[in-house]
N, C-alpha and C positions, 0 to 999 in steps of 0.2 A: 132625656139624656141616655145614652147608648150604653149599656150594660160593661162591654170591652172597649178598647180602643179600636175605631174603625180608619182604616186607610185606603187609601184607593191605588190600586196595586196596577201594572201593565201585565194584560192578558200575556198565558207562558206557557209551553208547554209543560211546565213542573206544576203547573196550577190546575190544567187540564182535566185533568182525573175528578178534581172538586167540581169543575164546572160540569160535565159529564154529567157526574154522578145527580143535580138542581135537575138537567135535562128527564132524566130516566125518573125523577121521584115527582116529575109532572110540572116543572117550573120552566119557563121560556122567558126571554127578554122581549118578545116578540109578543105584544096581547093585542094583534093584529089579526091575527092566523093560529089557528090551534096546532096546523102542521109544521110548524115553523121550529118546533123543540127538534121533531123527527129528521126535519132535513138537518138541522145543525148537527143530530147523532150522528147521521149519514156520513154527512163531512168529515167530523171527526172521524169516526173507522175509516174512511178512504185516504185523507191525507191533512193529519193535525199540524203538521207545519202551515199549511194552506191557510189551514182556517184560522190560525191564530195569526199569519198575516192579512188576512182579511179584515182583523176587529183593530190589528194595530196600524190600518190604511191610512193615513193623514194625508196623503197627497190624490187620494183617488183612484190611483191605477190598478184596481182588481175590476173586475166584469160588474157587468150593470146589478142594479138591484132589480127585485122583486116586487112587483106591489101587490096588498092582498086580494086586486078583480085578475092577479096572473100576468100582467103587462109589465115591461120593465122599463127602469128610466137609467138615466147616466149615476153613477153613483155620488154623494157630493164629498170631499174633502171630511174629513171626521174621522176619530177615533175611540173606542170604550175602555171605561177601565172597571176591573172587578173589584166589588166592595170586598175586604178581609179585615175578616177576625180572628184570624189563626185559622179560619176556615174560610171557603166560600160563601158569600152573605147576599151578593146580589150584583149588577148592572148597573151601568152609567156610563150614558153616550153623549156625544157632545158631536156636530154637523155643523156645518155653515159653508156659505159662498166666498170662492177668494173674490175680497174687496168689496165686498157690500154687507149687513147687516140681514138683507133681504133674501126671504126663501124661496124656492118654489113652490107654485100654489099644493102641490103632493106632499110638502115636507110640514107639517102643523107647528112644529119646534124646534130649537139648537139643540134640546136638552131632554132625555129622555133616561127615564131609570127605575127599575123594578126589585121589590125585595124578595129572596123565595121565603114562600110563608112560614116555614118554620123560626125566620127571626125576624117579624115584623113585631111592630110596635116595641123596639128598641130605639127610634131616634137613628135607624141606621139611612133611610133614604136623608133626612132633614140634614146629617152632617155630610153623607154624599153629594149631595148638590152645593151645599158650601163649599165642600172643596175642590168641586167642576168651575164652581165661580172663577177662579184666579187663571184656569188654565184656558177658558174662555177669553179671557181678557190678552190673557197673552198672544191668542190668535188672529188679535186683532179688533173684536167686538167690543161695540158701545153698550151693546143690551143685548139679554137672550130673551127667547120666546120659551116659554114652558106650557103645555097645556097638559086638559085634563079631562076625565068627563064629570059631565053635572052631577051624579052621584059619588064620584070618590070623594069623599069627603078626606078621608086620611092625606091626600096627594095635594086637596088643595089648601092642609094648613102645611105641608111640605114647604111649600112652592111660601106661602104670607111668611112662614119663618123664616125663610131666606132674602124677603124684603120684595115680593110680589107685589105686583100693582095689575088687580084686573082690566083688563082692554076688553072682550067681548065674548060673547056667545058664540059657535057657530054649527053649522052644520057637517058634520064628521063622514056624512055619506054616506053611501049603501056598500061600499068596499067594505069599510069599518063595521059597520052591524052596532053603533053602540049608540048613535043618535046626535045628544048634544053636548058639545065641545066645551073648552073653557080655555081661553087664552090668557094669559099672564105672560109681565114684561118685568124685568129684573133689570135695573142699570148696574152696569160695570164702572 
């Protein structure tokens, strides 16, 4: 159970400063790329309007993404929202294809979300994805994908507390650096 009351906020520039600040004390939403905090800084000091319509893209039209071998692809439809507790507390993204359920073989999940560690184990990812659930649904999806890797243990009782059902194993690649995967499927 989460110490505060947690909500999930739309990335702002009045927010910015909080999220900055996760950036520079070592926290990324990105546990893809270690360089991924750095260019998000970057972004920031060049142009914070930008970047906060980048995270609030739902229709797709910013520039392609990034994948961690350096290649980029089309971006998909998706938006993030920052976990708040009167402060900044962490990340949650939600992705999907218009009109199908189905990802691209590059994309592992709809659902993706990170705490910075100074407030983890508050129960704050478990009520974050509860409340990613409803705005999923309203995109349109039957079910999300969520995964995870085979040692997070913390992530994969996230994922059963919000009504997970394991689907499979996989292999995460050599882009990734972290091995083997864990797929979980969540009905809407």
């Amino acid at each position: 159970m989460p110490d505060a009351q947690l909500a999930l906020v739309e990335p702002s520039l009045e927010r910015l400063s909080d999220y900055a600040d996760a950036l520079q004390r070592g926290w990324s939403s990105d546990t893809t790329r270690d360089e991924a905090r750095f260019d998000e800084l970057e972004s920031i000091a060049n142009d914070p309007a930008t970047f906060i319509s980048v995270l609030r893209d739902a229709y797709a039209k910013k520039p392609p993404l990034r994948l961690p071998d350096g290649s980029y692809v089309p971006r998909l439809p998706g938006f993030r929202r920052w976990m708040w507790d009167g402060e900044f507390a962490g990340s949650i993204g939600l992705r999907w294809q218009e009109g199908t359920p189905l990802l691209p073989p590059w994309c592992f999940g709809h659902i993706g979300y990170g705490v910075v560690p100074w407030k983890r184990r508050r129960g704050y990812a478990t009520a974050a994805l509860a409340l990613m659930l409803p705005e999923a649904r309203a995109v349109g999806l039957p079910y999300v994908l969520v995964t995870t890797t085979a040692d997070n243990v913390p992530s994969q009782c996230v994922i059963l507390a919000n009504g997970g059902v394991f689907i499979e194993h996989f292999d995460l690649g050599s882009a990734h650096e972290e091995g083997d995967g864990m797929r979980y499927r969540i009905d809407l």
